[in-house]
C-alpha positions as CSV (number, residue, x, y, z in Angstrom):
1,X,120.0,48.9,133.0
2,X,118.9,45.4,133.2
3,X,121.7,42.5,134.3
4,X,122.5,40.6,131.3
5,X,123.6,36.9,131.4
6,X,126.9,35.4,130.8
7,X,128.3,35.8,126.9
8,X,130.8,34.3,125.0
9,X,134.5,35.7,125.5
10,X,135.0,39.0,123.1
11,X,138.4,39.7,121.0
12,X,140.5,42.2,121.9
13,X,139.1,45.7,120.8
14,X,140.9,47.3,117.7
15,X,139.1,50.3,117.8
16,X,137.2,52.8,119.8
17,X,134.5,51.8,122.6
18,X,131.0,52.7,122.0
19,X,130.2,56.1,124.4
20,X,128.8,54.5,127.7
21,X,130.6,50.9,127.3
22,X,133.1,50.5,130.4
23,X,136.5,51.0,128.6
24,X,139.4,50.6,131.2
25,X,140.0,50.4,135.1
26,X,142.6,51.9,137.0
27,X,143.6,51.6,140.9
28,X,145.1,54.1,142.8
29,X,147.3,52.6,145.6
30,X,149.7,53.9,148.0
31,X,152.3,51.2,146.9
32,X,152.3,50.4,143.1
33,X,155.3,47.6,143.2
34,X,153.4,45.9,146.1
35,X,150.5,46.4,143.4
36,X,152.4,44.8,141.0
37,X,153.6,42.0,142.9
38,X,149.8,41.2,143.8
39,X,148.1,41.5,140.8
40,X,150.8,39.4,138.5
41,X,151.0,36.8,140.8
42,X,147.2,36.7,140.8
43,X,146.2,37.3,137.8
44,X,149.8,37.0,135.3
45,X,149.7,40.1,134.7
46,X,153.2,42.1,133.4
47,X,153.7,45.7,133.2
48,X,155.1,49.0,131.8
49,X,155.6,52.1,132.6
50,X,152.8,54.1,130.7
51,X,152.4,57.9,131.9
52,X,154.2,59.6,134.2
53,X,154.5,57.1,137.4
54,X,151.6,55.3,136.2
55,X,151.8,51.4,135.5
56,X,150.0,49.5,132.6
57,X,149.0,45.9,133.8
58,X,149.2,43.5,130.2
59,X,147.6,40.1,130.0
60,X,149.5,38.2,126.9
61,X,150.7,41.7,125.5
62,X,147.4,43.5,125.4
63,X,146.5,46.5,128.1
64,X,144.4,44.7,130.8
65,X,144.4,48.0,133.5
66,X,146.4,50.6,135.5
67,X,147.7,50.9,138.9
68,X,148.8,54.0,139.7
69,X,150.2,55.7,142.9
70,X,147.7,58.1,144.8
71,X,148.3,61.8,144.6
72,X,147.5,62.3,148.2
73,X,147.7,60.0,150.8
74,X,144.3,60.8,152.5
75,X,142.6,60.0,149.0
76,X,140.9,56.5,148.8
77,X,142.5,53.5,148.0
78,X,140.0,52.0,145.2
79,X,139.4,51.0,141.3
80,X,137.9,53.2,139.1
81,X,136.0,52.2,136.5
82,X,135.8,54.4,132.9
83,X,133.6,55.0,130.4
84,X,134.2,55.6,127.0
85,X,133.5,59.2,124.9
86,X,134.5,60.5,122.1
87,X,134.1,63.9,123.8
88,X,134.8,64.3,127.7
89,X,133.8,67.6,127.9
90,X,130.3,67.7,126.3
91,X,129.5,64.3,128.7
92,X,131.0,66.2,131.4
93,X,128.0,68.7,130.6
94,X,125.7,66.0,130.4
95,X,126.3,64.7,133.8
96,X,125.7,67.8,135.4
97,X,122.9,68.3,134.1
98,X,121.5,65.3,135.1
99,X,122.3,65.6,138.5
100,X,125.7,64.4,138.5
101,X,129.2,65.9,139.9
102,X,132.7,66.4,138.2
103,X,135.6,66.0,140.3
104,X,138.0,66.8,137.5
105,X,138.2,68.6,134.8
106,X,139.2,67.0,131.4
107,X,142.9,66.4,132.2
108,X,144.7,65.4,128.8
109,X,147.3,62.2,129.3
110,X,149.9,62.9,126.7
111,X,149.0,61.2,123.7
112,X,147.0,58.6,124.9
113,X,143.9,60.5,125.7
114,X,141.5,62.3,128.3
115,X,140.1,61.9,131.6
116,X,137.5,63.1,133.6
117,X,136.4,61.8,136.7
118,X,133.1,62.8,138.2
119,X,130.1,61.0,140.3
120,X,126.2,60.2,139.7
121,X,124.0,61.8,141.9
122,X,124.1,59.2,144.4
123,X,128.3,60.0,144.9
124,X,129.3,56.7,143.3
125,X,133.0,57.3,141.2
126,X,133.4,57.0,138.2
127,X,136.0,57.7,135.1
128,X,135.3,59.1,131.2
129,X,138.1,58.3,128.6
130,X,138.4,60.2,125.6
131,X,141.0,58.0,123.4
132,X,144.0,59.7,121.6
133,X,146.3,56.6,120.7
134,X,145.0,54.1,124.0
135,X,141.8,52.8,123.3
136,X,141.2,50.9,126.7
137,X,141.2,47.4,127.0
138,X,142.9,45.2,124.6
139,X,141.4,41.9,126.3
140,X,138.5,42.1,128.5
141,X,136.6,38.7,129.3
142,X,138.9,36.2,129.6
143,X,140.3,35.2,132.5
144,X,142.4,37.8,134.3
145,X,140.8,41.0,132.5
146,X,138.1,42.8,133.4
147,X,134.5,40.9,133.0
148,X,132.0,43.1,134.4
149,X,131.1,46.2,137.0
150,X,128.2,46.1,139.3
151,X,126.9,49.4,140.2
152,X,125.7,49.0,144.4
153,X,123.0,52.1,144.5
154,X,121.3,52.8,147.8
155,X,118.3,54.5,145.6
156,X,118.2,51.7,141.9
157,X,115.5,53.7,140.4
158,X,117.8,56.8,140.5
159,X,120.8,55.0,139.1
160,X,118.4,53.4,136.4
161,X,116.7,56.9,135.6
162,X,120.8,58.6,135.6
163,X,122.8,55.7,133.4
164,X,119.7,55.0,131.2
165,X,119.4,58.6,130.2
166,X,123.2,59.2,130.1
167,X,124.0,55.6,127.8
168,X,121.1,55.2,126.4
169,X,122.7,53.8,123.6
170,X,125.3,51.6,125.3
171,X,122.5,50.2,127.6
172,X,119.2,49.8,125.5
173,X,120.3,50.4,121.7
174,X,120.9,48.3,118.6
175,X,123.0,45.3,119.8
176,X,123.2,46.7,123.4
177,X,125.8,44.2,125.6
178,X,126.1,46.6,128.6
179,X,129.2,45.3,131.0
180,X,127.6,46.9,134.1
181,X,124.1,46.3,136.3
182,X,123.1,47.3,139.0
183,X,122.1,46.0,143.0
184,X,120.9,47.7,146.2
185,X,123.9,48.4,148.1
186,X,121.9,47.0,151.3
187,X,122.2,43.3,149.4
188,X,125.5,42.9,149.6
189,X,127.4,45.3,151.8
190,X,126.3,46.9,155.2
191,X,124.4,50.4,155.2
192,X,127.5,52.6,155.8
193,X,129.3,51.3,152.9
194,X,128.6,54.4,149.8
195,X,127.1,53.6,146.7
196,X,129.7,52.5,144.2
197,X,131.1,50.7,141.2
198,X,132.4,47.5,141.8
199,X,134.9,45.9,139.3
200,X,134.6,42.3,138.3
201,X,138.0,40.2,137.2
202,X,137.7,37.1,135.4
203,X,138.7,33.7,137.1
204,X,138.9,29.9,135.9
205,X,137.5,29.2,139.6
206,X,136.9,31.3,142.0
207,X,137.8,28.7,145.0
208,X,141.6,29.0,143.7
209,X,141.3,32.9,143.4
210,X,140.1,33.2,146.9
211,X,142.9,30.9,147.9
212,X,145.7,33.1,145.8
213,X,143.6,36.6,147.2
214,X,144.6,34.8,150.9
215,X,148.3,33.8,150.4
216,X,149.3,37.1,148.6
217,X,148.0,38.4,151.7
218,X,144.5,40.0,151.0
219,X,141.2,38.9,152.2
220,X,138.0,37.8,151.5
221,X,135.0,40.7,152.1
222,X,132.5,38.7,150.6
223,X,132.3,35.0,150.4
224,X,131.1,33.4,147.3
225,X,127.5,34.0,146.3
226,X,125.3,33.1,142.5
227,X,124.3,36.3,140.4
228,X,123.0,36.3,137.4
229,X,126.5,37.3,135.4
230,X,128.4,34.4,137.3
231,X,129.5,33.3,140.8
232,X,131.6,36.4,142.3
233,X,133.2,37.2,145.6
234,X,134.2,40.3,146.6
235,X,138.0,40.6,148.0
236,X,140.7,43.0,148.9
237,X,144.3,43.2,147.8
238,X,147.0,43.8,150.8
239,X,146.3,47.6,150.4
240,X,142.6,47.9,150.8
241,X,141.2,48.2,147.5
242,X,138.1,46.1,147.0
243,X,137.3,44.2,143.6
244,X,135.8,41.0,142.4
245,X,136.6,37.8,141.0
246,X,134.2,36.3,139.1
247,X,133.6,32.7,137.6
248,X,131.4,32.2,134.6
């Protein structure tokens, strides 16, 4: 699960993602219109009603993300990255096998598609998306989409043996661009922090994100620092969940 360097920007995807390739993100908030106020100002982002109470974020008319409001108000307030399938169920298998855990069963979204959401065997979240008519992002890439995921493990050989034998494909097969890597937690964040995925939004410069991040009234985690995908910091929004901007 090798890092891969910056690439050029992709079009927006008119059919279904390769099994393994991250495919949408969603956050779960305790305030969705204070979500929505956030995230458009920050990155222009409109939105839609989409299932239920559920908002879909758009960046110049194409699906960009979700925010949607937490079931439970103990539950975390965080992204969620998800990976494409054309069959949750027999992944869902697959994951357990290999050490995994699923949190939910495949739950079917009206006519859009199927989720699961389960963890690796280190407990870092993630999502599976079978598409019905939603295929996941229409833009991805560009500046205020989503541009990459980085994967903090405490243990990288077990994420490495996990995601490489799960996306196999996705990660090492015929024209492979994998939109996730992989750290040691221990390099970023402090020790108490659990292993998980962290998603990465596009920015023209992150200087002027930081600056929106501060005046919208979230904060800045992690100041600026070089990886090999770009130069990221790691923020919050005014409710707690952390993401990335990233610069390339």
């Amino acid at each position: 699960m090798a890092e891969k360097p910056a690439r050029p920007e992709k079009p927006a995807q008119k059919g279904p993602y390769p099994e393994g390739v991250p495919c949408w993100v969603d956050a779960q908030l305790s305030d969705v219109e204070a979500g929505k106020r956030f995230y458009g100002q920050l990155f222009g982002w409109t939105f839609r009603e989409a299932y239920g109470t559920s908002q879909w974020a758009y960046k110049e008319g194409e699906p960009v993300a979700a925010l949607a409001p937490k079931a439970d108000g103990r539950m975390p307030t965080v992204w969620t990255l998800h990976f494409a399938t054309p069959d949750v169920a027999a992944l869902a298998g697959r994951i357990e096998a290999d050490g995994g855990r699923i949190i939910t069963a495949p739950t079917r979204l009206g006519p859009h598609g199927t989720t699961v959401l389960a963890t690796d065997p280190e407990g870092a979240v993630f999502g599976l998306w079978q598409p019905g008519t939603h295929q996941g992002f229409g833009r991805r890439h560009e500046p205020g989409s989503f541009a990459w995921a980085e994967l903090y493990a405490r243990d990288t050989k077990v994420a490495n043996d996990f995601y490489g034998t799960l996306f196999r494909d996705a990660l090492f097969g015929p024209g492979a661009s994998p939109d996730f890597g992989r750290a040691d937690l221990a390099e970023v964040f402090p020790p108490q922090m659990p292993p998980h995925f962290l998603i990465h939004f596009r920015v023209a410069d992150v200087a002027d994100a930081l600056g929106a991040v501060q005046r919208l009234g979230g904060r800045v985690q992690v100041p600026p620092f070089d990886a090999s995908y770009g130069r990221v910091a790691v923020v919050t929004d005014d409710q707690g969940a952390s993401f990335a901007v990233l610069q390339r």
